[in-house]
Structures are given as structure tokens and as C-alpha cells.
N, C-alpha and C positions, 0 to 999 in steps of 0.2 A: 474673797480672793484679793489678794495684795498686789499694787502696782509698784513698776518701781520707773523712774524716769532717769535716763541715761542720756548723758552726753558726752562726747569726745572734748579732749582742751587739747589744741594747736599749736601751741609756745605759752607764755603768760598773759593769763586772762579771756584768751579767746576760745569762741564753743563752735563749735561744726555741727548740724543736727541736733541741737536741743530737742526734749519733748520726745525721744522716741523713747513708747513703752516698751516692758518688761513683764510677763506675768508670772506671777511666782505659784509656785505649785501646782498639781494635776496635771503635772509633765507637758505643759505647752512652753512653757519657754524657749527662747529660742535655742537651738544647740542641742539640747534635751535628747529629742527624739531620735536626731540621726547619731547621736552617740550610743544609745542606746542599743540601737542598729547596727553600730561600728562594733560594739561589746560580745553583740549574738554572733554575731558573724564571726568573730574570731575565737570565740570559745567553740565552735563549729569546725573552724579549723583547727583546733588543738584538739577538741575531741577524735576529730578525724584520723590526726596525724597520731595519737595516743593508740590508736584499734589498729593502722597502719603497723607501726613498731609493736605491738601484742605478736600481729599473725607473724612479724618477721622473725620475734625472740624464740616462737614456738617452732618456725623451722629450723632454727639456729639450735634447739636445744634436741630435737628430733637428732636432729645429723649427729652434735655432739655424742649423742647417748649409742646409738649405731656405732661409731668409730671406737666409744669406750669399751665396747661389747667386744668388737673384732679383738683390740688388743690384749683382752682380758684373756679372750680363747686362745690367741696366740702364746701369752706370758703363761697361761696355764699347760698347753703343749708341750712348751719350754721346759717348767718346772717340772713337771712326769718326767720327762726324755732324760733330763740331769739327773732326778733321783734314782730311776732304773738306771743308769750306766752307772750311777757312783755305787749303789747297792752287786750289781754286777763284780765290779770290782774289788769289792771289799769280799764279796765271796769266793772272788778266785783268790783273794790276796789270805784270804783264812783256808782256804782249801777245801771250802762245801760243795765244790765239784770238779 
């Protein structure tokens, strides 16, 4: 396992804390870990918030598909009622009754 020694420079030439180690690899370094932990944590939250937005899209598409339905019944209602009156008329207007 590899060391490394780190020091701070203060303006030119000067050091603050020379000598303080570094250890590389096998995730102890320092920062390492709680980054790590910062990473989980947040793909936790986006996981979260991903299943969140799933169950919202599926009530969204629920309702949507109900409303398309009504209007389809309605437009098709529509359609009948227009065809029997136009066929109505085209009967009286031919004289087949």
C-alpha cells in the first residue's frame, strides 16, 4: 500500500502541516468513504423519486384513457344520430315513405 505525504503551501515557500499522510487504495483515504455514502444516498433518492413519478404517470394515463373512452362514446353517439337523420332525409327527399 502506497503512502503519499501532503502538505498545504501558504504564499511562496511556506508549508502548514507537512507530513500529513495519505493512503491510497482499499478505500481508506480520506474523503473516500463518506463520498461514497454521499453517491448511495443519492441514487436512493433518485431511485425513489423515479418509482414516485412511475405510480404518478400510471394514474395520469388511467384518467387519460377513461376520458378517451367517454369521448369516443360520445363522438360515436354523435355519429349514429347524424347518420340516421341524414339517411331519414334522404328518404323523405327520394320518397321511400
Amino acid at each position: 500500500m502506497a503512502t503519499l505525504t501532503l502538505s498545504r503551501k501558504f504564499g511562496p515557500g511556506k508549508t502548514a502541516r507537512a507530513g500529513k499522510r495519505i493512503r491510497r487504495g482499499g478505500g481508506e483515504a480520506y474523503g473516500i468513504e463518506p463520498r461514497v455514502a454521499k453517491l448511495e444516498a443519492t441514487t436512493e433518492h433518485i431511485q425513489r423519486d423515479v418509482t414516485e413519478l412511475k405510480t404518478e404517470l400510471k394514474t395520469e394515463i388511467r384518467g387519460l384513457r377513461s376520458e378517451a373512452r367517454a369521448n369516443f362514446r360520445l363522438l360515436l353517439g354523435a355519429n349514429v344520430s347524424v347518420a340516421v337523420g341524414l339517411g331519414g332525409l334522404m328518404a323523405k327527399g327520394f320518397g321511400w315513405y
